[in-house]
mmCIF file of the N, C-alpha and C atoms, coordinates in Angstrom:
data_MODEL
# 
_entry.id   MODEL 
# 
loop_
_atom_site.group_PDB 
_atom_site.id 
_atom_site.type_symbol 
_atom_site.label_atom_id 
_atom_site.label_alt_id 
_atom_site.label_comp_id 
_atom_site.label_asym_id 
_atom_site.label_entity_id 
_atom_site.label_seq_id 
_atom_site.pdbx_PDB_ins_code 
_atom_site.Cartn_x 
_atom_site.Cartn_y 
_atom_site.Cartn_z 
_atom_site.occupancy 
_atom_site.B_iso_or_equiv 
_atom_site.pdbx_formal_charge 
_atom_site.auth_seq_id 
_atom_site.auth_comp_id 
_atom_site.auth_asym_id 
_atom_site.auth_atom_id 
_atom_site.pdbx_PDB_model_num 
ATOM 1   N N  . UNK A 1 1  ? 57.411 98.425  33.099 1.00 0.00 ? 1  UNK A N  1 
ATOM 2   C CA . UNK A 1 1  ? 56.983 99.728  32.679 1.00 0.00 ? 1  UNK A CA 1 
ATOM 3   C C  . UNK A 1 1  ? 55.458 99.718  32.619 1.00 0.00 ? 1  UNK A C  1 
ATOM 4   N N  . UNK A 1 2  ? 54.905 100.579 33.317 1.00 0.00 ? 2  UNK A N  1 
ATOM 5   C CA . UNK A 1 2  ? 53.454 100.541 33.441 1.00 0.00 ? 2  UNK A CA 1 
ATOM 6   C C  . UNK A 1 2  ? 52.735 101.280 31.737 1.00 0.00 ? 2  UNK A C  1 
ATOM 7   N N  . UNK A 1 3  ? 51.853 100.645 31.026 1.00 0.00 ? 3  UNK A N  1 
ATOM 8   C CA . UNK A 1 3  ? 51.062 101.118 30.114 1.00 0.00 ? 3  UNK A CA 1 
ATOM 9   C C  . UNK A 1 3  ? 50.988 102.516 30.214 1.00 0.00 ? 3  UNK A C  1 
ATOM 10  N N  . UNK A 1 4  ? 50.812 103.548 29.391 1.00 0.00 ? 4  UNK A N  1 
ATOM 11  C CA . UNK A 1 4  ? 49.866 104.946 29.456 1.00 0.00 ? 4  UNK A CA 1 
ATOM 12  C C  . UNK A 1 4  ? 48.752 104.651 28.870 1.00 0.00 ? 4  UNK A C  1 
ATOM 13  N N  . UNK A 1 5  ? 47.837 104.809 29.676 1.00 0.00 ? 5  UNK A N  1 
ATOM 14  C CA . UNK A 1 5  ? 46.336 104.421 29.627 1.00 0.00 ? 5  UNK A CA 1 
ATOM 15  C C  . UNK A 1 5  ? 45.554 106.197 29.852 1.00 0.00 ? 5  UNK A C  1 
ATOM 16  N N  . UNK A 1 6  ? 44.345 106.728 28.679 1.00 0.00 ? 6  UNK A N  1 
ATOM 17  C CA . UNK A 1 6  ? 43.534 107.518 29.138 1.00 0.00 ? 6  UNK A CA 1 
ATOM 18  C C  . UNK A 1 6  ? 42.930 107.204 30.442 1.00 0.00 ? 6  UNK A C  1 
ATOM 19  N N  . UNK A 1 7  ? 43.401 107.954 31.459 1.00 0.00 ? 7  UNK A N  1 
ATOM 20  C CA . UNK A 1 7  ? 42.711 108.124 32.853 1.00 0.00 ? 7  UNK A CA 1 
ATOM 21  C C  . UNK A 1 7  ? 43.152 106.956 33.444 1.00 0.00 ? 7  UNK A C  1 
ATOM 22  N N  . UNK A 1 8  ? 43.593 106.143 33.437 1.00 0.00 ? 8  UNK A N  1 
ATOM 23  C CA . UNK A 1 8  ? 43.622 104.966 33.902 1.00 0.00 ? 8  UNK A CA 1 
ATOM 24  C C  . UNK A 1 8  ? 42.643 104.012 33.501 1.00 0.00 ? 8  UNK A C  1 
ATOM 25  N N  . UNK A 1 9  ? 41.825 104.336 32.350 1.00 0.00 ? 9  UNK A N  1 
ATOM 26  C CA . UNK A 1 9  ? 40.932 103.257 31.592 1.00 0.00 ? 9  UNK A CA 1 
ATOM 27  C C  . UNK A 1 9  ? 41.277 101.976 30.994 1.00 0.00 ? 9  UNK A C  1 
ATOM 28  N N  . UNK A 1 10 ? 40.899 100.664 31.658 1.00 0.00 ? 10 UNK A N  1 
ATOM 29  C CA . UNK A 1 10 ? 41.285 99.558  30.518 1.00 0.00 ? 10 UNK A CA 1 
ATOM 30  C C  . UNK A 1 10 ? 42.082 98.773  31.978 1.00 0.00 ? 10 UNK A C  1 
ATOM 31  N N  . UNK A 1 11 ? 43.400 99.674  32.356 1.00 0.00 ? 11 UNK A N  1 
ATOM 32  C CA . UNK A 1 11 ? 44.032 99.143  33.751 1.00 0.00 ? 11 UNK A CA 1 
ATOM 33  C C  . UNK A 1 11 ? 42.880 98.768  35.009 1.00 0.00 ? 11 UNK A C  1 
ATOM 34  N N  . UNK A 1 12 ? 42.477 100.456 35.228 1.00 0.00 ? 12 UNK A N  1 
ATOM 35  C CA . UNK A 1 12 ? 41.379 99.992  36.363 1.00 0.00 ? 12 UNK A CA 1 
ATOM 36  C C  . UNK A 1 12 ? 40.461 98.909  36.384 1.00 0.00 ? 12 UNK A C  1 
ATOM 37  N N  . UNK A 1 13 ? 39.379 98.845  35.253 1.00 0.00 ? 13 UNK A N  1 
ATOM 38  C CA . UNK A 1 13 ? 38.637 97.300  34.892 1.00 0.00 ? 13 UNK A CA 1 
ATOM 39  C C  . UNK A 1 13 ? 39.306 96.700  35.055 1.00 0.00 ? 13 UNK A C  1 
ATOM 40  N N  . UNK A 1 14 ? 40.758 96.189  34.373 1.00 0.00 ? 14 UNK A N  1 
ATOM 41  C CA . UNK A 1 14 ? 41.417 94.822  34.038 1.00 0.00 ? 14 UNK A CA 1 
ATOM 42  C C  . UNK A 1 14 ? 40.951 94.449  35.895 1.00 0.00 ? 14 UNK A C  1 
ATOM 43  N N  . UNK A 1 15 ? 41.853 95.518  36.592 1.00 0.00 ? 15 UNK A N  1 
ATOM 44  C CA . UNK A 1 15 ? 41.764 95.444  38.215 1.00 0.00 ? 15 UNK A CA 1 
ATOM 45  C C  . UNK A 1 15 ? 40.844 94.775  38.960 1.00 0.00 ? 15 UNK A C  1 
ATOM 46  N N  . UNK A 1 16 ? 39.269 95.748  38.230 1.00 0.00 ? 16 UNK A N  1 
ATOM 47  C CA . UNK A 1 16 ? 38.161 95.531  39.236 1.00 0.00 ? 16 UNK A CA 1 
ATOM 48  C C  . UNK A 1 16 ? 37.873 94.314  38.745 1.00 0.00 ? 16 UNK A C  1 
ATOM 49  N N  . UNK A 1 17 ? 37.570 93.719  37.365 1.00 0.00 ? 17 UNK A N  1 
ATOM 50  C CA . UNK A 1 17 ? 37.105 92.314  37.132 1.00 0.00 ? 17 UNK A CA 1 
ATOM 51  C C  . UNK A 1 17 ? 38.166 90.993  37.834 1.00 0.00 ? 17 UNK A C  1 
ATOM 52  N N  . UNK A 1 18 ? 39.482 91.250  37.958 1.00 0.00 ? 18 UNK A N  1 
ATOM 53  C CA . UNK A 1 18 ? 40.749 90.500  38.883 1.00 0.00 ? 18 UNK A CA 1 
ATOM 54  C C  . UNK A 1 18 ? 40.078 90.523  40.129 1.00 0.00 ? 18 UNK A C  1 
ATOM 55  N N  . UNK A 1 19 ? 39.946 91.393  40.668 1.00 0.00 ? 19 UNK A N  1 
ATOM 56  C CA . UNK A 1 19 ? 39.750 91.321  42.221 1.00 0.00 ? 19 UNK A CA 1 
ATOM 57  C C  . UNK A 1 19 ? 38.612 90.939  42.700 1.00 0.00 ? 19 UNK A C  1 
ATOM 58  N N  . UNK A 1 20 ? 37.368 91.177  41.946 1.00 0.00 ? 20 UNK A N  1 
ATOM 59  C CA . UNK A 1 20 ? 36.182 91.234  42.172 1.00 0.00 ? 20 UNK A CA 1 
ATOM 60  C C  . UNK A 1 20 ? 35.740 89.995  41.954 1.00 0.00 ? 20 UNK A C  1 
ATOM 61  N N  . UNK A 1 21 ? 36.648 89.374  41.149 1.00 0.00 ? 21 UNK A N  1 
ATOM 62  C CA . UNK A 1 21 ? 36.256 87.745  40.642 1.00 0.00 ? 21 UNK A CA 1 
ATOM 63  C C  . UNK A 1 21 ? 36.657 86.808  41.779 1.00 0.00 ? 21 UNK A C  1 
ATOM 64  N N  . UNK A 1 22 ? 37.856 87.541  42.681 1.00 0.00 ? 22 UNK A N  1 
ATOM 65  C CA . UNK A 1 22 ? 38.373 86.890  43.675 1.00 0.00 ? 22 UNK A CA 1 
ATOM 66  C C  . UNK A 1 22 ? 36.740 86.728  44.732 1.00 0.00 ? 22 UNK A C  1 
ATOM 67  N N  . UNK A 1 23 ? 36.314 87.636  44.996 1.00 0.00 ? 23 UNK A N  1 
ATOM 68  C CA . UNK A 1 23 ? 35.413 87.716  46.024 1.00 0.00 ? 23 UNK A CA 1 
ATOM 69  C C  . UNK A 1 23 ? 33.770 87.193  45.419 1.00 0.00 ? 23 UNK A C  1 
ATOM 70  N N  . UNK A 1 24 ? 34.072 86.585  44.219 1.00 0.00 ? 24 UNK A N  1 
ATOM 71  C CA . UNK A 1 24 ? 32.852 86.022  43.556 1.00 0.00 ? 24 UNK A CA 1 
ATOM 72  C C  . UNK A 1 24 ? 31.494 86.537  42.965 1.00 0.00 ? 24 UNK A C  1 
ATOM 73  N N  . UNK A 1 25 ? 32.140 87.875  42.397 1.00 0.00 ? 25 UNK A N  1 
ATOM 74  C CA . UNK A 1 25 ? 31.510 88.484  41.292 1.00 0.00 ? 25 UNK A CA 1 
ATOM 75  C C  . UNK A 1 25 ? 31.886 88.248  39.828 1.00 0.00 ? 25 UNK A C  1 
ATOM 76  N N  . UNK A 1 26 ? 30.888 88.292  38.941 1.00 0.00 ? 26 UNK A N  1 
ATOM 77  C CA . UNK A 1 26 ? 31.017 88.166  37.796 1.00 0.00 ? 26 UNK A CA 1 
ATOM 78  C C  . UNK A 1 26 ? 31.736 89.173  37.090 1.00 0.00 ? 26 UNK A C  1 
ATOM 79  N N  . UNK A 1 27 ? 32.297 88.775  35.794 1.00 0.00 ? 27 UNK A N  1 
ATOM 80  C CA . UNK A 1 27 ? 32.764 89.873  34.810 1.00 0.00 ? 27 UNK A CA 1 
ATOM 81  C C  . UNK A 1 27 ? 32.054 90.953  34.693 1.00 0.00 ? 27 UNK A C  1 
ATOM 82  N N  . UNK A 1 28 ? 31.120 91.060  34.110 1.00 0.00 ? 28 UNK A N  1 
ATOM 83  C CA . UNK A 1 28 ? 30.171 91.896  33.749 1.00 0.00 ? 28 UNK A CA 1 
ATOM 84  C C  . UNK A 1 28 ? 29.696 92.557  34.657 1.00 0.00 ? 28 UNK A C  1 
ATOM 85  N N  . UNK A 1 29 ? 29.487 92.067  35.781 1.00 0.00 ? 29 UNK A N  1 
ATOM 86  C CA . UNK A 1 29 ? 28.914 92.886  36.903 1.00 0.00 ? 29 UNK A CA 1 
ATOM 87  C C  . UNK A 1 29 ? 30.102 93.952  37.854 1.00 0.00 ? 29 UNK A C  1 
ATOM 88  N N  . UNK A 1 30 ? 31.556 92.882  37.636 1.00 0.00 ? 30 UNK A N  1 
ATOM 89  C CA . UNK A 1 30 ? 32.738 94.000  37.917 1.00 0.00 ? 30 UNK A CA 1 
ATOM 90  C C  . UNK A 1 30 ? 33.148 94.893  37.329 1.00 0.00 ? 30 UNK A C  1 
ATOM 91  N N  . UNK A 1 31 ? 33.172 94.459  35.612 1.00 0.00 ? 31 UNK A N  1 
ATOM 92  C CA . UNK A 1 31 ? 33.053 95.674  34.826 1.00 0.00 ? 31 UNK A CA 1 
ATOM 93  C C  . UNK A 1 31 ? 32.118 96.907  34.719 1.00 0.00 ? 31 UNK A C  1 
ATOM 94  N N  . UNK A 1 32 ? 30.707 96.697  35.134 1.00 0.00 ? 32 UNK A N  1 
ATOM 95  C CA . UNK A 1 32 ? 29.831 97.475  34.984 1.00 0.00 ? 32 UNK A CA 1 
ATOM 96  C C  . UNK A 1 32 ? 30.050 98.434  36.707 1.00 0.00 ? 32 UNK A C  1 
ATOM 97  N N  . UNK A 1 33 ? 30.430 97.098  37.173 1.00 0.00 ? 33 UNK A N  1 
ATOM 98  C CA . UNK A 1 33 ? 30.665 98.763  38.511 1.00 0.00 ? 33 UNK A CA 1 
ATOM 99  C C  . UNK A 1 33 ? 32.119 99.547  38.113 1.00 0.00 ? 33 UNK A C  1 
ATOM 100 N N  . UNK A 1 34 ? 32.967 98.986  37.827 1.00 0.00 ? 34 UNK A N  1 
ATOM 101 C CA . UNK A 1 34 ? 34.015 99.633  37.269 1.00 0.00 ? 34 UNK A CA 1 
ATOM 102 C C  . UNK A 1 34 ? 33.656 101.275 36.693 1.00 0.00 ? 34 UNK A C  1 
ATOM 103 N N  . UNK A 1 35 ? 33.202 100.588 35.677 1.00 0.00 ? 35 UNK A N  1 
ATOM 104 C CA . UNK A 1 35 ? 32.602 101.862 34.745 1.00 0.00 ? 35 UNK A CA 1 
ATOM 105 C C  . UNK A 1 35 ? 31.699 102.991 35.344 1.00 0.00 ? 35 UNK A C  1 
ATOM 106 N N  . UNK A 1 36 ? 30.689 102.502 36.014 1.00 0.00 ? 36 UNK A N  1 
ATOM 107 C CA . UNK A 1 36 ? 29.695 103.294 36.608 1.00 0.00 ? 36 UNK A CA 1 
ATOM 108 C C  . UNK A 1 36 ? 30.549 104.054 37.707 1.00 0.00 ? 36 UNK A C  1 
ATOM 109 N N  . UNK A 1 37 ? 31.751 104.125 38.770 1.00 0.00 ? 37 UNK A N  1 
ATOM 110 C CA . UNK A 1 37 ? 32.430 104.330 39.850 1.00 0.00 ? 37 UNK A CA 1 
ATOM 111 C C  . UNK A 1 37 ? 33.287 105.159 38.362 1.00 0.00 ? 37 UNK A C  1 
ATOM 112 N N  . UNK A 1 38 ? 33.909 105.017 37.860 1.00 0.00 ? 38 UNK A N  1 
ATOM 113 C CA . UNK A 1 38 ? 34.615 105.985 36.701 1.00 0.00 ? 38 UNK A CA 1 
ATOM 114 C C  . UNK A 1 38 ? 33.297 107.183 36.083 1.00 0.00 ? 38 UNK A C  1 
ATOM 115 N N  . UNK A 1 39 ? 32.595 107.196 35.405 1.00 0.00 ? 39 UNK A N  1 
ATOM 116 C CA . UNK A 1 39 ? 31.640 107.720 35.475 1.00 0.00 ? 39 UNK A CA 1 
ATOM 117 C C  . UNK A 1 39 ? 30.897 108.682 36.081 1.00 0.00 ? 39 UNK A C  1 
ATOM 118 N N  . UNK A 1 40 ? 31.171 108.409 37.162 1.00 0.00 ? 40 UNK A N  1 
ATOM 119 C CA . UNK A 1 40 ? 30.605 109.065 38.387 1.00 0.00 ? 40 UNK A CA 1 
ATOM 120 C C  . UNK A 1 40 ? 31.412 110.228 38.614 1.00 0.00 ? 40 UNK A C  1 
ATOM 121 N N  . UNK A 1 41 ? 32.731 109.492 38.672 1.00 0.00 ? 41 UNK A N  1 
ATOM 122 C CA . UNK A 1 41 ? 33.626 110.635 39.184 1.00 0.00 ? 41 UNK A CA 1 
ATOM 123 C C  . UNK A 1 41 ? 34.211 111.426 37.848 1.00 0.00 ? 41 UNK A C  1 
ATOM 124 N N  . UNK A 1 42 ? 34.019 110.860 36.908 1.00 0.00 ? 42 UNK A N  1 
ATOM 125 C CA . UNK A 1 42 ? 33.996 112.338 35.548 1.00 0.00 ? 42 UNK A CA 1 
ATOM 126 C C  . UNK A 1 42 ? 32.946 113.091 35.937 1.00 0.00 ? 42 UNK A C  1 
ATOM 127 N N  . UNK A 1 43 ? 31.691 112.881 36.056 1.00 0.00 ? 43 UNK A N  1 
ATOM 128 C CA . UNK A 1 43 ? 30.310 113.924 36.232 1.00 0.00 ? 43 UNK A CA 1 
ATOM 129 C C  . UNK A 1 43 ? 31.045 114.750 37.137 1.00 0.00 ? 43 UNK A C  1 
ATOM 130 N N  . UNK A 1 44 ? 31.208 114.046 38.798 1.00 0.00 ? 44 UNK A N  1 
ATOM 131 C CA . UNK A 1 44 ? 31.689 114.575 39.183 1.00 0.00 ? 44 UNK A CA 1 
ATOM 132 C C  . UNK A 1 44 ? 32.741 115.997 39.258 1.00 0.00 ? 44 UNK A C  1 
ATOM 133 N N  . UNK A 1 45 ? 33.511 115.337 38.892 1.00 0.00 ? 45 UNK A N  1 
ATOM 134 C CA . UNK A 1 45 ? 35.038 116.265 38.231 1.00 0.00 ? 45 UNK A CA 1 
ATOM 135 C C  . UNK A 1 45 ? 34.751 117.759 37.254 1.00 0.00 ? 45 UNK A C  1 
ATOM 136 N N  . UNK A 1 46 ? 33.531 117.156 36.207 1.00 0.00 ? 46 UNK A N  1 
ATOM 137 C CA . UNK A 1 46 ? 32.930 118.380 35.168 1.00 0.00 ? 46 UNK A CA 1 
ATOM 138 C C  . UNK A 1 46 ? 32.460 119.152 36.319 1.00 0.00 ? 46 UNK A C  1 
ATOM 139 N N  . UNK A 1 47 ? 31.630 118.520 37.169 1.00 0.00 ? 47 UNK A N  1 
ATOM 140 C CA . UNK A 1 47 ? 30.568 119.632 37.868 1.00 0.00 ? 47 UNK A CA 1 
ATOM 141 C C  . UNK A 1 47 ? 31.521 120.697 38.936 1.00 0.00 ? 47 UNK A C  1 
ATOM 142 N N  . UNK A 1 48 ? 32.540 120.161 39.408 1.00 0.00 ? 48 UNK A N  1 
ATOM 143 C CA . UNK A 1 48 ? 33.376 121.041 40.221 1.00 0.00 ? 48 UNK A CA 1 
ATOM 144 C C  . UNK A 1 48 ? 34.267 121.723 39.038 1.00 0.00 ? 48 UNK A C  1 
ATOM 145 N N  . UNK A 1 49 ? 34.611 121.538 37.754 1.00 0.00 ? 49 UNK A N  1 
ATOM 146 C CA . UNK A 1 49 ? 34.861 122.367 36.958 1.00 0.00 ? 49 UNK A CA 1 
ATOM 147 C C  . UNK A 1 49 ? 34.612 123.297 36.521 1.00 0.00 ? 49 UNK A C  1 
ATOM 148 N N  . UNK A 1 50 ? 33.328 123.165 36.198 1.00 0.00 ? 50 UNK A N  1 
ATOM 149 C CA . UNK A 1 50 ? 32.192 124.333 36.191 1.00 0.00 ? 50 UNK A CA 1 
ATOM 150 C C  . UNK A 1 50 ? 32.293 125.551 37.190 1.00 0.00 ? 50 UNK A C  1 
ATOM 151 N N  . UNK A 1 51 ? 32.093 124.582 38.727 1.00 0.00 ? 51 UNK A N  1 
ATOM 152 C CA . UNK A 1 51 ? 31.908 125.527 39.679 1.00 0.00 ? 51 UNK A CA 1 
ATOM 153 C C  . UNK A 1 51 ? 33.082 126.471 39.878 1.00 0.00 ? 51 UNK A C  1 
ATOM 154 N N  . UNK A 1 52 ? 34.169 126.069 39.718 1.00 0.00 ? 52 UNK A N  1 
ATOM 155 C CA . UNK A 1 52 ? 35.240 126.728 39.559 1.00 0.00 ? 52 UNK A CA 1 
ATOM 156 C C  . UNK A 1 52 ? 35.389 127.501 38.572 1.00 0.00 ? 52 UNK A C  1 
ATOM 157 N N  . UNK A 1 53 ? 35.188 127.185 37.252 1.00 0.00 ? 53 UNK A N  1 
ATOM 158 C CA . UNK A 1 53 ? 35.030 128.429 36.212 1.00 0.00 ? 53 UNK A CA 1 
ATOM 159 C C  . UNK A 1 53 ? 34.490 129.714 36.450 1.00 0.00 ? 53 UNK A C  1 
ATOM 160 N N  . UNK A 1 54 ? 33.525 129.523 37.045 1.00 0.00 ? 54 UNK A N  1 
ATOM 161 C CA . UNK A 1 54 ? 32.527 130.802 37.288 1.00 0.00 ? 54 UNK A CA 1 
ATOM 162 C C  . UNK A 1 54 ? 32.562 130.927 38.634 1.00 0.00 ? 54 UNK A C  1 
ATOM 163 N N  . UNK A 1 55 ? 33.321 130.732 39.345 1.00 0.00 ? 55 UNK A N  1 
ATOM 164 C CA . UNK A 1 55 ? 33.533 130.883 40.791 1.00 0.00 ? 55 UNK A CA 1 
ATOM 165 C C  . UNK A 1 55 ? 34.367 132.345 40.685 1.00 0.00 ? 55 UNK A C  1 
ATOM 166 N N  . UNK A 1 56 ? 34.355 133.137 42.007 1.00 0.00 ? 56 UNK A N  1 
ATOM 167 C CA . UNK A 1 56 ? 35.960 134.030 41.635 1.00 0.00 ? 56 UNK A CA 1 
ATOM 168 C C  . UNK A 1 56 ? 36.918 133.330 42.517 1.00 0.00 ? 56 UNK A C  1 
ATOM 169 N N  . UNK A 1 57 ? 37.955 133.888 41.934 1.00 0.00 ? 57 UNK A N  1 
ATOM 170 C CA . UNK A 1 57 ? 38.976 133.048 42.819 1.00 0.00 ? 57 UNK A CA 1 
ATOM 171 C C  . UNK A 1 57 ? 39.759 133.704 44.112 1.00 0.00 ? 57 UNK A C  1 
ATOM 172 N N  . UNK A 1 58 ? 39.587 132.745 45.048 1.00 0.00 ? 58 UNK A N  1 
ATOM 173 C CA . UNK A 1 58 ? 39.933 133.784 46.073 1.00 0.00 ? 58 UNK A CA 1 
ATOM 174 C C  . UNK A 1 58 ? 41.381 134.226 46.335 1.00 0.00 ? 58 UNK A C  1 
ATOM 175 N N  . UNK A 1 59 ? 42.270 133.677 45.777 1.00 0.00 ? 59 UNK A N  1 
ATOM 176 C CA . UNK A 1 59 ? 43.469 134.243 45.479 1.00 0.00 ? 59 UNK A CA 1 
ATOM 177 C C  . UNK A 1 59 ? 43.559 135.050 45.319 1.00 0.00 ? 59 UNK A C  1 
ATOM 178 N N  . UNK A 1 60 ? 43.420 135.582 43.611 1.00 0.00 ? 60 UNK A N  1 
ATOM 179 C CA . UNK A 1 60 ? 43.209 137.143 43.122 1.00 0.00 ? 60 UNK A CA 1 
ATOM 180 C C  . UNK A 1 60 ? 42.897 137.958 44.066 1.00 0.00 ? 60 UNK A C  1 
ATOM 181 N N  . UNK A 1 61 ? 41.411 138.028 44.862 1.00 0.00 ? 61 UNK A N  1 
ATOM 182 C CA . UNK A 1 61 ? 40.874 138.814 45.604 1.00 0.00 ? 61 UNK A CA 1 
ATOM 183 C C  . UNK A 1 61 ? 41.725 139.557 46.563 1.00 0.00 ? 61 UNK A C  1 
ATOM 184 N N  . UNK A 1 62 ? 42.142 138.089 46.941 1.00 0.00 ? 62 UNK A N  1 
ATOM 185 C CA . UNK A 1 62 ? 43.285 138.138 48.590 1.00 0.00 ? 62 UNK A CA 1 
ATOM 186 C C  . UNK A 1 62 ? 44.823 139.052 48.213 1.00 0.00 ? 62 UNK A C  1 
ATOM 187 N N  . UNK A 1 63 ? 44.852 138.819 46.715 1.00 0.00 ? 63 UNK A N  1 
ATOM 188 C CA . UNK A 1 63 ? 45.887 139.670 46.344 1.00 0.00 ? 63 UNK A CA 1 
ATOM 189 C C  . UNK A 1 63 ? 45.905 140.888 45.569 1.00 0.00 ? 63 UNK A C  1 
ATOM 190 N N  . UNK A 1 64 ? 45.056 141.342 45.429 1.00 0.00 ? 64 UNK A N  1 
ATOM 191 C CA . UNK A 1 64 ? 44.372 142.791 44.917 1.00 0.00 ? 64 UNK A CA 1 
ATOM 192 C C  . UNK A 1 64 ? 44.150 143.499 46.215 1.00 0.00 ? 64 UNK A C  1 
ATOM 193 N N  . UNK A 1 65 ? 43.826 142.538 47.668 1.00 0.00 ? 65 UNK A N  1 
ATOM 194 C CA . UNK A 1 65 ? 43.550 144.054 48.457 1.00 0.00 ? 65 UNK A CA 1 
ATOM 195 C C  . UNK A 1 65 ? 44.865 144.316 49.457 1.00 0.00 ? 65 UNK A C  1 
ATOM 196 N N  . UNK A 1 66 ? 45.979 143.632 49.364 1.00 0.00 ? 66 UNK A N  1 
ATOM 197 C CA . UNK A 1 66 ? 47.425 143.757 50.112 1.00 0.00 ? 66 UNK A CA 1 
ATOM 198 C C  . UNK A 1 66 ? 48.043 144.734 48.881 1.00 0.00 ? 66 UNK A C  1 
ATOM 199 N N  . UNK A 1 67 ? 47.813 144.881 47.658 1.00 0.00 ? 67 UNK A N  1 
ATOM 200 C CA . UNK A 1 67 ? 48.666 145.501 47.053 1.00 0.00 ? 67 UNK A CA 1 
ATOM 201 C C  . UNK A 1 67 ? 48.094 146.907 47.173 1.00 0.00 ? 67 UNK A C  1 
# 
């Protein structure tokens, strides 16, 4: 049975420091890209949230002018 983890936090690291150690990176340096690559893609994720909030949606539009 797989953990429920926020976002996949805690799993993914465990991951990147496992794998990354294989190819002869350090803890800290797998963890810290871990984090920074998670990170990224929250900013990410907010900023297309945003854009979508205040976007119109083209659905509605497309269905306001057939009716």
């Amino acid at each position: 049975m797989a953990p429920v983890t926020f976002g996949g936090l805690g799993v993914r690291e465990f991951l990147a420091i496992f794998l990354f150690h294989k190819v002869g990176l350090g803890t800290t340096e797998a963890l810290s890209l871990s984090l920074l690559w998670f990170s990224i893609s929250v900013i990410a994720s907010i900023f297309g949230g945003v854009i979508f909030l205040f976007s119109e949606n083209p659905m509605s539009t497309l269905h306001k002018k057939t009716v």
